[in-house]
Backbone as numpy.savetxt, mean C-alpha at the origin, in Angstrom:
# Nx Ny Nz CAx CAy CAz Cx Cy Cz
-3.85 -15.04 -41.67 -3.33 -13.65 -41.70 -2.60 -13.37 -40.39
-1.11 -12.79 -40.80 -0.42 -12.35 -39.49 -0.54 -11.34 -39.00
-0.95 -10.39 -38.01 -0.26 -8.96 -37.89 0.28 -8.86 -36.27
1.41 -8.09 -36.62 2.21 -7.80 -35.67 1.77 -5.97 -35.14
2.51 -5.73 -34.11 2.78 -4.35 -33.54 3.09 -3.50 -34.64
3.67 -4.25 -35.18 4.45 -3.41 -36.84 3.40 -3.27 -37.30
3.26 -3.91 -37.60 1.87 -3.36 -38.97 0.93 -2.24 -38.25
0.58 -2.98 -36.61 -0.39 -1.62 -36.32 0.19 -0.03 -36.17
1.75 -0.28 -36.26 2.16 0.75 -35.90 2.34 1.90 -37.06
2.70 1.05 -38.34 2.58 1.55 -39.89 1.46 2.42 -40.15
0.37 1.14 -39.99 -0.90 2.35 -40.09 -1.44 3.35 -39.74
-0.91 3.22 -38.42 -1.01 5.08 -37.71 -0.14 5.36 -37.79
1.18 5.36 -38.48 1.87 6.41 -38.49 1.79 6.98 -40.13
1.39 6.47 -41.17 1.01 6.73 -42.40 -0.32 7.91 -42.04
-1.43 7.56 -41.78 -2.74 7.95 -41.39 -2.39 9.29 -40.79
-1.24 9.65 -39.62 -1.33 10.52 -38.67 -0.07 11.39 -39.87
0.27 10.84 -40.44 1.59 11.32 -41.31 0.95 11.97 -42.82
0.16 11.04 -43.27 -0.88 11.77 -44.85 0.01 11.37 -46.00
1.46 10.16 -45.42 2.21 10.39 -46.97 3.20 9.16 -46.61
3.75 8.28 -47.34 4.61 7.67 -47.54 6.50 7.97 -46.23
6.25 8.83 -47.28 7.69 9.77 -47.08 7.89 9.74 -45.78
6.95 11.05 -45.42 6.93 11.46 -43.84 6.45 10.40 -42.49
5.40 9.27 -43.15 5.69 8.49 -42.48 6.81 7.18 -42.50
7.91 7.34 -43.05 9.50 6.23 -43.09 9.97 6.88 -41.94
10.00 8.48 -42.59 11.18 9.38 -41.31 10.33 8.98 -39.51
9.01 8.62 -39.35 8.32 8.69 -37.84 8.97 7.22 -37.50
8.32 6.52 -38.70 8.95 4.89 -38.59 10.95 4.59 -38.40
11.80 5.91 -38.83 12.95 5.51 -38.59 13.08 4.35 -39.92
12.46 4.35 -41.15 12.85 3.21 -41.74 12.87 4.30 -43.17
13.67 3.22 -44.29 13.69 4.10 -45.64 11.91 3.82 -46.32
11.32 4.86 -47.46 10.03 4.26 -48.14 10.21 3.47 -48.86
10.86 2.73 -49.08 11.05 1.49 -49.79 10.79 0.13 -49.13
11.24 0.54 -47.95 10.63 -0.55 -47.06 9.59 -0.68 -46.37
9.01 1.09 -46.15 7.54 0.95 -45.97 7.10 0.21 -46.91
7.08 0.65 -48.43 6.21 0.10 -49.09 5.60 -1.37 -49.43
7.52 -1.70 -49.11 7.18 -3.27 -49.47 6.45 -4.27 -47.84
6.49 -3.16 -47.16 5.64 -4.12 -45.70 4.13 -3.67 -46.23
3.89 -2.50 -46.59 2.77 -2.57 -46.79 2.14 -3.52 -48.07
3.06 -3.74 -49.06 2.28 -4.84 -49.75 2.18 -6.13 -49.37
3.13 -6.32 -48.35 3.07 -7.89 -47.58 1.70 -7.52 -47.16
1.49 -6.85 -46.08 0.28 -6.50 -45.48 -1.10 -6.86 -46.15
-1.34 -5.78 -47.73 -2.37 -6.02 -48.28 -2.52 -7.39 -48.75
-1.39 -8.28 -49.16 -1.50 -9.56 -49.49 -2.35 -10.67 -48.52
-1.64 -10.76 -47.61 -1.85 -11.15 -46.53 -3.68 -10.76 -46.04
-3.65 -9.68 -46.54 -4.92 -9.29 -45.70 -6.27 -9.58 -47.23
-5.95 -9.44 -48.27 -6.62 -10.08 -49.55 -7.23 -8.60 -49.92
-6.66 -7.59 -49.31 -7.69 -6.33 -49.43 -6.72 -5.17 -49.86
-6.81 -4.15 -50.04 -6.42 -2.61 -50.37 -6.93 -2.05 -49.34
-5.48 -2.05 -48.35 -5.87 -0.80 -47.35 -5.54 0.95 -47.23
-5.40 0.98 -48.18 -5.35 2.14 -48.98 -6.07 3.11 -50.12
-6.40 3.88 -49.94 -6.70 4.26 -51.19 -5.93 5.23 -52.53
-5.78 4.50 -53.19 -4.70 5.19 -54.40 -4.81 6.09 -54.88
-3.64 6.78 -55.22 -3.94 8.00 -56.18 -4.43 8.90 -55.24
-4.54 8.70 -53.51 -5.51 10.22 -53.31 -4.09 10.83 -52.32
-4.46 12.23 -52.25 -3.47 13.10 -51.42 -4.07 14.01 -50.85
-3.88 13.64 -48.88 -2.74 12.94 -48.93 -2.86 11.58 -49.16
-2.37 10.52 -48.48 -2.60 9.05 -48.55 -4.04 9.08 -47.59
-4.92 8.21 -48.35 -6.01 7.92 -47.42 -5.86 6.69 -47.14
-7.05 6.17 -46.01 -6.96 4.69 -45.56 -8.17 4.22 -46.29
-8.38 2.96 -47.21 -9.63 2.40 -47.15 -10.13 2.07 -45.94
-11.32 1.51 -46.48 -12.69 1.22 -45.09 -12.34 0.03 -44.19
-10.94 -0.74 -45.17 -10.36 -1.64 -44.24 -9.35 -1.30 -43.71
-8.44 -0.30 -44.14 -7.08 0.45 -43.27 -8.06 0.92 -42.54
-9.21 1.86 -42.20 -9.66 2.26 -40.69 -10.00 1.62 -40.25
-10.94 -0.03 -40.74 -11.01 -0.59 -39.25 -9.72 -1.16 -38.66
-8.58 -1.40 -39.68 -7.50 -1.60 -39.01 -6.73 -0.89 -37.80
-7.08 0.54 -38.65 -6.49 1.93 -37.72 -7.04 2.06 -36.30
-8.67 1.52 -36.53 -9.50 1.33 -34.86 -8.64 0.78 -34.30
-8.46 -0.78 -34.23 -7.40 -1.85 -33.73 -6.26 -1.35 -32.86
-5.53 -0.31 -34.01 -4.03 -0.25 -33.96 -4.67 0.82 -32.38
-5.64 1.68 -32.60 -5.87 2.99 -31.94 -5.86 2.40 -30.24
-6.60 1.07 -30.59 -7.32 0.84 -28.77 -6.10 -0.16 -28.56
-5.13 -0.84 -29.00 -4.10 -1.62 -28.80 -2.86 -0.96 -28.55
-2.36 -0.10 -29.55 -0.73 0.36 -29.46 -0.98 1.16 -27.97
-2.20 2.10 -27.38 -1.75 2.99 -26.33 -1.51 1.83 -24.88
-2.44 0.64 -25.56 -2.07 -0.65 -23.96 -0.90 -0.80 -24.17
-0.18 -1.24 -25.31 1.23 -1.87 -25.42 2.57 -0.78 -24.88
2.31 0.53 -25.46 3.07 1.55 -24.65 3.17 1.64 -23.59
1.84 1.78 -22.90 1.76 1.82 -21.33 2.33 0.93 -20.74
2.11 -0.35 -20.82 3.12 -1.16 -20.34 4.06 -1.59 -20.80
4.72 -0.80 -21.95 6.51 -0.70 -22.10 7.11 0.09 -21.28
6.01 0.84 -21.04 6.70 2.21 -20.16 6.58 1.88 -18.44
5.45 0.90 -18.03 5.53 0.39 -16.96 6.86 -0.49 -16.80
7.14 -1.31 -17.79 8.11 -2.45 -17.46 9.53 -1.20 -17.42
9.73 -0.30 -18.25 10.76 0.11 -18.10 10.99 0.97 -17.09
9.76 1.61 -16.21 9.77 1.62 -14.51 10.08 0.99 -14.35
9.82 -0.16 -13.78 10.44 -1.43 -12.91 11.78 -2.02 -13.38
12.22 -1.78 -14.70 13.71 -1.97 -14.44 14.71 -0.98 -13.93
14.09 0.31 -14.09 14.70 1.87 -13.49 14.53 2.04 -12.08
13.32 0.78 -11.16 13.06 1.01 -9.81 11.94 2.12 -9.74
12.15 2.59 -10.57 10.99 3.89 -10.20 9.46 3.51 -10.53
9.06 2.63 -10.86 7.44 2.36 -10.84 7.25 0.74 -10.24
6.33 -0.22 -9.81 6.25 -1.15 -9.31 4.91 -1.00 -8.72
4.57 -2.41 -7.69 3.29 -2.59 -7.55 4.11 -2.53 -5.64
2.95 -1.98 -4.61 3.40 -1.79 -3.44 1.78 -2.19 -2.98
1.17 -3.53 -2.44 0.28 -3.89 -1.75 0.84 -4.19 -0.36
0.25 -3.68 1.06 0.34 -3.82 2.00 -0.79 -4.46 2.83
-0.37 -5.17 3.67 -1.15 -5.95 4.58 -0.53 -5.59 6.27
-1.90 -5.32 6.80 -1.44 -4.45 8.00 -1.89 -5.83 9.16
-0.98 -6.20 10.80 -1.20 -6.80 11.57 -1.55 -6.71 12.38
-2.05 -4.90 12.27 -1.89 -4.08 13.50 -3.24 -3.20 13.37
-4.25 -3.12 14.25 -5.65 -2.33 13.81 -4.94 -1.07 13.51
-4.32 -0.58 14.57 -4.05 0.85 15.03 -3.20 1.32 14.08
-2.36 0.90 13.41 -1.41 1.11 12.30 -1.88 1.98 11.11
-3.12 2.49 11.12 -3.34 3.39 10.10 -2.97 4.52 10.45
-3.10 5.02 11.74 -2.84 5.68 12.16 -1.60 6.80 11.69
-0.64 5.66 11.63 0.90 6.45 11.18 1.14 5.99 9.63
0.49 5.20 8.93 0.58 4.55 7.70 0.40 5.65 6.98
-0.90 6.13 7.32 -1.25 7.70 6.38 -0.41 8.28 6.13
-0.17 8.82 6.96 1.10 9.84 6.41 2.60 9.57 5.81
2.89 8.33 6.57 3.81 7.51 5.73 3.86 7.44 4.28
2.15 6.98 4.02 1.86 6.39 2.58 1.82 8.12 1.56
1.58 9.15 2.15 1.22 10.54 1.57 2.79 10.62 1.20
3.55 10.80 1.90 4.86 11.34 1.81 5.83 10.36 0.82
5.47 8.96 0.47 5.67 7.86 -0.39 5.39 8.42 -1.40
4.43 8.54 -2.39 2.78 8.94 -2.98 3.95 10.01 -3.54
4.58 11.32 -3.08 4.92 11.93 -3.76 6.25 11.80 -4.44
6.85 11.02 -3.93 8.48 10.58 -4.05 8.45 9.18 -5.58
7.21 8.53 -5.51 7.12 7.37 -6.06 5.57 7.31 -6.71
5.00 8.60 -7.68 3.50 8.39 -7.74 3.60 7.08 -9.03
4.74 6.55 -9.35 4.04 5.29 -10.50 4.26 4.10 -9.90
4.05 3.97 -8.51 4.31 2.58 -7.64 2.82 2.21 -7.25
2.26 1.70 -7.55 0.48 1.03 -7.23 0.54 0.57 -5.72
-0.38 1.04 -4.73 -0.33 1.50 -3.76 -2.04 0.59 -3.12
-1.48 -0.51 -2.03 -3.19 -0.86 -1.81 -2.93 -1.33 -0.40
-3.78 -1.28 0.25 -3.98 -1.92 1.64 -4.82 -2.92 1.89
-4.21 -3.26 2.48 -5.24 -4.70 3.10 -5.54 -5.27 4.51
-6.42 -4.95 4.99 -6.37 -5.68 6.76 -5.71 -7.08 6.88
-4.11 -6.95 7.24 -4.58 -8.08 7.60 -4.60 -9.11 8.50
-5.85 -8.66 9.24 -6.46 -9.66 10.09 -7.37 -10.20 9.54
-7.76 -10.00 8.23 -8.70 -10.93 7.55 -8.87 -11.67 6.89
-7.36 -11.86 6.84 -6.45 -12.85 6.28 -4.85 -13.82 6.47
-4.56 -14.99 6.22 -2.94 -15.24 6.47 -2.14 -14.27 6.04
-1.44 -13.16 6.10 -0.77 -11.98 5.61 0.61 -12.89 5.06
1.39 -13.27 6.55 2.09 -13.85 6.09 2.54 -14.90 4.68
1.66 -16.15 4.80 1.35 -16.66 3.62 1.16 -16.00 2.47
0.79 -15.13 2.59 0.08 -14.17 1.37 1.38 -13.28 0.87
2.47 -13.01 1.48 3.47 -11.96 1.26 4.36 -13.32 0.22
4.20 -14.35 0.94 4.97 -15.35 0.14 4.64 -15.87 -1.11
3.34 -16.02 -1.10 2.80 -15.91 -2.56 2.83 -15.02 -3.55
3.11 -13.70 -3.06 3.20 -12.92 -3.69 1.61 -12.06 -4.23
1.04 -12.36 -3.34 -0.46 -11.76 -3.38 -0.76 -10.42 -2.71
0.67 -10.03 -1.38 1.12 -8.68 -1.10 2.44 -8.78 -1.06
2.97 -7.44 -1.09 4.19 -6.77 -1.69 4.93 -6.99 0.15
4.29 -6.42 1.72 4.77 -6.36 2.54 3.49 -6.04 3.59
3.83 -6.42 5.23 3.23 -7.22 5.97 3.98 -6.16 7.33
3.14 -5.49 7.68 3.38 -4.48 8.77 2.83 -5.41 10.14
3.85 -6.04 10.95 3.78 -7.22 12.18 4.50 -7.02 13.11
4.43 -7.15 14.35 4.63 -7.49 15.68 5.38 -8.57 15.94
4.97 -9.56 15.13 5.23 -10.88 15.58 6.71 -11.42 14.55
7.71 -11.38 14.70 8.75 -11.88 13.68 8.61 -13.18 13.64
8.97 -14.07 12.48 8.92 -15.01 12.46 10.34 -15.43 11.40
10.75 -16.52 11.54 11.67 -17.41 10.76 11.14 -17.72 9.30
11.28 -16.95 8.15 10.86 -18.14 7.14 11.58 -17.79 5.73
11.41 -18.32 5.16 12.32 -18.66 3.94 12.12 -17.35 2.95
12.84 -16.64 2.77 12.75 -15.62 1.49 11.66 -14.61 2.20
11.42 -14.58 3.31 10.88 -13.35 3.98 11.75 -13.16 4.91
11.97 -11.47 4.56 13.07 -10.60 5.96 11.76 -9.36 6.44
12.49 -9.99 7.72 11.39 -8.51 8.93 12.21 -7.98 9.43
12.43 -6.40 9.15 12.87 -5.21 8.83 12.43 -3.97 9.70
13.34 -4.12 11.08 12.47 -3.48 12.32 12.26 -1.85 11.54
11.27 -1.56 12.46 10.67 -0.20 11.94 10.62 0.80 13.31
10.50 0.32 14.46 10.30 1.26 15.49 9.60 0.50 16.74
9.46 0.96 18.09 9.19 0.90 19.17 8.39 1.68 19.35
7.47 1.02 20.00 6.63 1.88 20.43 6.52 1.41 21.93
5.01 2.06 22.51 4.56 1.57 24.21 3.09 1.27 24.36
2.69 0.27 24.73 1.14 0.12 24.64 1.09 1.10 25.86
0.08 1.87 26.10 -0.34 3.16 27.48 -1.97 2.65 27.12
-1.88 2.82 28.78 -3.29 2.83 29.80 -3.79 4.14 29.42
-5.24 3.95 29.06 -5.76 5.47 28.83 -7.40 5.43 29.52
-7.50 6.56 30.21 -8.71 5.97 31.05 -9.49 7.88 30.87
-10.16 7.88 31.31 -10.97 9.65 31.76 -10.60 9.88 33.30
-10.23 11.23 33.18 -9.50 11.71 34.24 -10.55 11.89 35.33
-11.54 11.52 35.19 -12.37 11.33 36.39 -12.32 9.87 36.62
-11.83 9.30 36.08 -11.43 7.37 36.62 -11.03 7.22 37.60
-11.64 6.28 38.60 -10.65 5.90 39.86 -9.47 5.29 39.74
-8.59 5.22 38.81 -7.40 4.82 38.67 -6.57 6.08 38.19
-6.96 7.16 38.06 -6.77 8.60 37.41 -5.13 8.99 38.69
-4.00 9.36 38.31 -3.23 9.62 39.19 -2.37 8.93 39.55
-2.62 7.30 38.79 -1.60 6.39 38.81 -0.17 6.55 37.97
0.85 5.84 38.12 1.72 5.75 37.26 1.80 4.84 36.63
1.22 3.57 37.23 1.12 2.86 35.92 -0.14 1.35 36.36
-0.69 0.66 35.64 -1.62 -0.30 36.45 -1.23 -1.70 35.73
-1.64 -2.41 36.56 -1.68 -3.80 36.90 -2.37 -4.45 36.24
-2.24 -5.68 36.00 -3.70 -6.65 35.40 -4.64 -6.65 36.57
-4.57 -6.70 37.49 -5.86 -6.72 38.86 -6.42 -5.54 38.57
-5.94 -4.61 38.44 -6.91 -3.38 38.10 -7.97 -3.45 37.00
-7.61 -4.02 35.83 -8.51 -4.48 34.80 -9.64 -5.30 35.09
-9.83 -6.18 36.52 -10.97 -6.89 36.50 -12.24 -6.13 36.82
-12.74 -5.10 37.12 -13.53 -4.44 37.40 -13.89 -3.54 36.47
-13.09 -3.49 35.26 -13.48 -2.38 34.02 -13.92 -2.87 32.93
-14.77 -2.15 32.27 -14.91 -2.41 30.82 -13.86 -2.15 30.03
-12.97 -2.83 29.03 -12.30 -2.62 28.59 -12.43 -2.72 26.88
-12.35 -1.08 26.38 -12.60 -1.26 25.15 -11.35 -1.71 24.56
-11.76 -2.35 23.06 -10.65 -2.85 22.28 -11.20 -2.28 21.02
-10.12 -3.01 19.93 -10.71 -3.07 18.54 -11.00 -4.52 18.32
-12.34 -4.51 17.23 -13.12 -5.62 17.17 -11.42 -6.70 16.55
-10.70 -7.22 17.19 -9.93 -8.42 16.55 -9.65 -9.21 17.99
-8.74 -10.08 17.34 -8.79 -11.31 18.30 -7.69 -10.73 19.34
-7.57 -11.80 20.62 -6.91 -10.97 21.43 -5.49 -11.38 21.65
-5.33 -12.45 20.62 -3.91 -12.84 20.47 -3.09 -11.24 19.47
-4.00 -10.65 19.04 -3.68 -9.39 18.42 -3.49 -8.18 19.17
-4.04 -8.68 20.09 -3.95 -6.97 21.46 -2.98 -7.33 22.26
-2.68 -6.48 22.39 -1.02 -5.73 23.20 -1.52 -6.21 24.80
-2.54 -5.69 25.65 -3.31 -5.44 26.75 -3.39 -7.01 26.98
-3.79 -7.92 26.31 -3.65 -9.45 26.68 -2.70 -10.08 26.56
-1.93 -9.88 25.47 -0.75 -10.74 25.01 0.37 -10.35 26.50
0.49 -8.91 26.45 1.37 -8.86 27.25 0.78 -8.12 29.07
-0.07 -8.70 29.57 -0.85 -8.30 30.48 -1.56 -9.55 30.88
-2.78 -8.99 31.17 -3.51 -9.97 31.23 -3.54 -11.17 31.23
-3.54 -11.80 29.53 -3.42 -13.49 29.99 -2.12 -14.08 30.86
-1.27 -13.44 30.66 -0.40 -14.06 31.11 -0.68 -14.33 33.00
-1.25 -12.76 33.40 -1.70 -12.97 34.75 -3.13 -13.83 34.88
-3.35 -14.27 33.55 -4.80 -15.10 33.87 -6.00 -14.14 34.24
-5.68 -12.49 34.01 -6.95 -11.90 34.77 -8.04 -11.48 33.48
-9.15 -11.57 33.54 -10.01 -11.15 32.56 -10.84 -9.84 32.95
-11.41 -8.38 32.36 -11.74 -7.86 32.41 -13.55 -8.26 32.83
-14.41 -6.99 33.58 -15.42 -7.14 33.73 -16.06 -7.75 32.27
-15.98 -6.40 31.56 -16.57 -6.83 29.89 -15.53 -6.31 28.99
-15.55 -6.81 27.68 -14.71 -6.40 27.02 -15.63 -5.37 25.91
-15.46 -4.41 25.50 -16.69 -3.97 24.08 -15.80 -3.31 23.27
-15.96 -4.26 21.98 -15.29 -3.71 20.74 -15.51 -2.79 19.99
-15.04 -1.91 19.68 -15.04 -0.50 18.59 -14.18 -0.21 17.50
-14.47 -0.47 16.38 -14.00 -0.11 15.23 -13.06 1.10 15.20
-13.59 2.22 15.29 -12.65 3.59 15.05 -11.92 4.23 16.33
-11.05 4.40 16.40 -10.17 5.35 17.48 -10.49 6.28 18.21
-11.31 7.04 17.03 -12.06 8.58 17.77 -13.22 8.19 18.65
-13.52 7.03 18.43 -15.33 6.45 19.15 -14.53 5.77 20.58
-13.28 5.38 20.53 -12.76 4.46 21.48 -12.79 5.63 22.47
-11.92 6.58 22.13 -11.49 7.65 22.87 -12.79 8.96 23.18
-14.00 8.57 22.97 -15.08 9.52 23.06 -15.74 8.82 23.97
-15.31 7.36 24.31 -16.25 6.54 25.31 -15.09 6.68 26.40
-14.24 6.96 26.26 -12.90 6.85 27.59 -13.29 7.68 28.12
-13.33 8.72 27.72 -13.49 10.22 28.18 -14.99 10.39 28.50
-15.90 9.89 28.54 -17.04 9.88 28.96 -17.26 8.65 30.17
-16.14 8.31 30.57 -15.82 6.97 31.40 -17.00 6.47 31.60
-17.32 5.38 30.09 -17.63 4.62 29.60 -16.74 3.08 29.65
-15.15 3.14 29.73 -14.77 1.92 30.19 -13.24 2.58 29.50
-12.40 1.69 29.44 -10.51 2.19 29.74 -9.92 1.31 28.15
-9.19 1.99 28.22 -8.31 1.31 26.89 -7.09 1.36 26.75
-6.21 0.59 26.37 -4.66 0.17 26.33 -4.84 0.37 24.38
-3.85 1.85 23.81 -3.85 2.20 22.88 -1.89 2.15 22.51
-1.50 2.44 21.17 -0.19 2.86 21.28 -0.01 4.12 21.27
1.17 4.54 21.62 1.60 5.67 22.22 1.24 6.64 21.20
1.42 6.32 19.92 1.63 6.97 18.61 -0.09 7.95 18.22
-0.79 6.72 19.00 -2.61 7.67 19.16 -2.77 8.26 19.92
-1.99 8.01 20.92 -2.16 9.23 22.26 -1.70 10.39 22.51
-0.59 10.70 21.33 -0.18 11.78 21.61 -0.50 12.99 21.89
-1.62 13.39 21.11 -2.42 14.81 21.36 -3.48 14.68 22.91
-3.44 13.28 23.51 -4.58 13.13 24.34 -3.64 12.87 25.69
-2.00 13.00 25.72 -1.50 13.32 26.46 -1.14 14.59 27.21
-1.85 15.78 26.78 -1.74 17.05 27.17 -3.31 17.73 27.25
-4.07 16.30 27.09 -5.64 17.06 27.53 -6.22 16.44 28.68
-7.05 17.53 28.81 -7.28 17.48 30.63 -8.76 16.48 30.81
-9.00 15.92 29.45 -10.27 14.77 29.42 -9.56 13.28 29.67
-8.32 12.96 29.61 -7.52 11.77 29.58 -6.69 11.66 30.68
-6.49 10.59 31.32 -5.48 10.15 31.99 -4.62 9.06 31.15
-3.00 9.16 31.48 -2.57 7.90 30.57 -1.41 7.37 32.01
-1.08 6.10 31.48 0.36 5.65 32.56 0.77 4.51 31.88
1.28 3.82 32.40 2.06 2.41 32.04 1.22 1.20 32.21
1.55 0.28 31.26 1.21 -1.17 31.84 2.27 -1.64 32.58
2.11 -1.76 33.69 2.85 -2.39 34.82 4.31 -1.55 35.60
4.37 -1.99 36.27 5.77 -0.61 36.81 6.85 -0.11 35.72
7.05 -1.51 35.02 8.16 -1.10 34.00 8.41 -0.73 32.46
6.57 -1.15 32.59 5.95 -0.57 31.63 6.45 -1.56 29.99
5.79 -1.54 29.11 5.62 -2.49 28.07 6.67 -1.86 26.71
7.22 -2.66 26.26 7.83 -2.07 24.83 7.71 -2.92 24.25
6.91 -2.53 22.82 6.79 -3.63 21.32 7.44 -2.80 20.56
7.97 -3.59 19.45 8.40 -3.38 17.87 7.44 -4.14 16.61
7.50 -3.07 15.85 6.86 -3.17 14.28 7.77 -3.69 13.54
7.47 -4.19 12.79 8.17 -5.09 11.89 7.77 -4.66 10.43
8.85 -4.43 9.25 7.93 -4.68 7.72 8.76 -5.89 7.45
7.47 -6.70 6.83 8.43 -8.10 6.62 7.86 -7.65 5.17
8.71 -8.50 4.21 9.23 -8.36 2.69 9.71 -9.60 2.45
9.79 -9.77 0.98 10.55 -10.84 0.25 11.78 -10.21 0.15
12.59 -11.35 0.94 14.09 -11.02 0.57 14.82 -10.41 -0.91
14.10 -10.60 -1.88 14.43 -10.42 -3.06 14.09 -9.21 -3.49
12.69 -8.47 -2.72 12.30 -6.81 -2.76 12.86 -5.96 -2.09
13.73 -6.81 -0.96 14.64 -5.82 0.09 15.26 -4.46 -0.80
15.83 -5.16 -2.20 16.52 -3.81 -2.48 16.46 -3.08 -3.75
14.54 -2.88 -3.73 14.08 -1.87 -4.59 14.40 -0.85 -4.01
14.36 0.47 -5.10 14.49 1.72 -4.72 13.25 2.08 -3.61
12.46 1.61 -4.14 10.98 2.42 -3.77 10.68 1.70 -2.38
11.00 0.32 -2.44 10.61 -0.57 -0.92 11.78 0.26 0.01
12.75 0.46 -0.15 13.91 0.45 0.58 13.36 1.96 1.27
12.88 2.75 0.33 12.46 4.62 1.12 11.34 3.83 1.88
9.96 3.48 1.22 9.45 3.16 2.35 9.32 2.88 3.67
10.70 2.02 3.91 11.05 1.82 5.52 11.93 2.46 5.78
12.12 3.56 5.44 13.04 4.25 5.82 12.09 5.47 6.31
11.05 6.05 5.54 9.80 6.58 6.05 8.80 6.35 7.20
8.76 4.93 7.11 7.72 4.18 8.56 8.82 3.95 9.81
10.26 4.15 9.56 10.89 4.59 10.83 10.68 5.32 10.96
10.43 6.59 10.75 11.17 8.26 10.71 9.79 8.79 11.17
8.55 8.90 10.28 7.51 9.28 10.62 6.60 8.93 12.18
6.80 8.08 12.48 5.84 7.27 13.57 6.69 8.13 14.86
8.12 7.77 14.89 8.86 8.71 15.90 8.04 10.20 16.27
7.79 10.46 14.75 7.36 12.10 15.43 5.86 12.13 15.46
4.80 11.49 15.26 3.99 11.01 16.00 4.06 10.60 17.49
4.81 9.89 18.14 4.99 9.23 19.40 5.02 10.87 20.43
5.70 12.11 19.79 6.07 12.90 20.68 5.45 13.41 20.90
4.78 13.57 21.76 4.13 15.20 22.47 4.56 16.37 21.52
3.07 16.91 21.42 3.01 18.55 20.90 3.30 19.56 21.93
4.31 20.38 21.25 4.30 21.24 22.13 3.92 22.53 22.11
């Protein structure tokens, strides 16, 4: 026995229709040709899915369990006709992100809110990833795009600058370094220096500080959340090298001191790396056009 979409689609539209007639005109077909699919049907099926003679048209006990079928099947098959015909219109798609950066939620939020309303049939997921090859993973196609620091050369992935930022020294304004303009790696050997729990080829404060001067901090102690980093600064509990983009509101309070890493002070760029071939969805293309735009006005001082 064959059945197609057709057939499930016959039966609910007869059933939801009560008549021959009125269901050709839902079907777009003449009743002549309903009829004769429906006797292929009953053939095929060795049964009477109908019951005769009644009005309006009823279903036998085997047209409803058919009708169950058609009920929990045709609304999957729609849904994703109507998904696929998003994605050829650009307007719906799958958007998984993998982040390189702890601190990057930070400005992602609101990024991702202001996305969210422009694009709500684009599937939307995050992923740390430091807990994983991101890279590798964007190429497989296991995420959509890869929020990084680090550019790299590789085949059918483009990194797609997004913005500048400044790693800043942030200490409690009762710190003996409080009043500086900007500090040194020698200053770091005598402090506790909080981080976020990742490796330190991932921190700004070593990569571009520290190791390079070979200096290591008294202790290092890792903290998960931002608000806990910045509740131990300010209780000078130990100092932290944050981006500019978290400090903003803690640049005009009188619990924080902030300055530069080093006289001339540090500049990184964000990166969204992508498959060359997603570069020019509708929906990828606003995205970075959003994670420029937004983070800027984060970076600024409230006034």
């Amino acid at each position: 026995m064959h059945i197609d979409f057709r057939h499930l689609r016959t039966i609910r539209a007869i059933h939801q229709a009560g008549g021959l007639a009125r269901a050709a005109d839902l079907l777009h077909i003449t009743q002549s040709a309903l009829s004769h699919q429906i006797k292929g049907l009953e053939d095929q099926a060795g049964v009477e899915l109908f019951v005769r003679r009644s009005k309006p048209l009823k279903l036998s006990a085997a047209g409803m369990r058919l009708l169950r079928v058609a009920d929990k099947v045709l609304p999957e098959i729609e849904a994703l006709e109507a998904e696929f015909s998003g994605l050829r219109q650009g307007s719906a798609g799958r958007l998984h992100i993998a982040i390189e950066c702890h601190a990057c939620f930070e400005w992602l939020f609101p990024v991702l809110e202001r996305f969210r309303q422009s694009w709500p049939e684009v599937d939307i997921d995050i992923r740390p990833g430091l807990a994983f090859d991101a890279l590798p993973a964007l190429a497989k196609e296991e995420v959509d795009l890869v929020v990084s620091s680090d550019p790299e050369t590789l085949d059918g992935i483009t990194f797609q600058p997004l913005f500048d930022y400044e790693p800043l020294f942030v200490a409690s304004s009762q710190h003996r370094l409080a009043g500086r303009d900007f500090v040194t790696a020698e200053d770091f050997r005598d402090e506790t220096l909080i981080t976020y729990p990742v490796d330190r080829s991932r921190l700004d404060v070593f990569t571009e500080l520290l190791t390079p001067a070979k200096v290591e901090p008294r202790a290092v102690r890792q903290i998960e959340l931002t608000a806990v980093i910045l509740l131990l600064v300010a209780s000078n509990r130990g100092v932290a090298v944050l981006p500019d983009w978290v400090l903003r509101e803690q640049r005009t309070s009188t619990d924080y001191v902030t300055c530069r890493l080093g006289k001339a002070g540090v500049t990184k760029r964000l990166y969204a790396a992508i498959r060359t071939d997603d570069a020019d969805k509708p929906f990828m293309a606003h995205l970075v056009r959003l994670a420029r735009d937004i983070p800027l006005r984060l970076q600024r001082p409230q006034g």
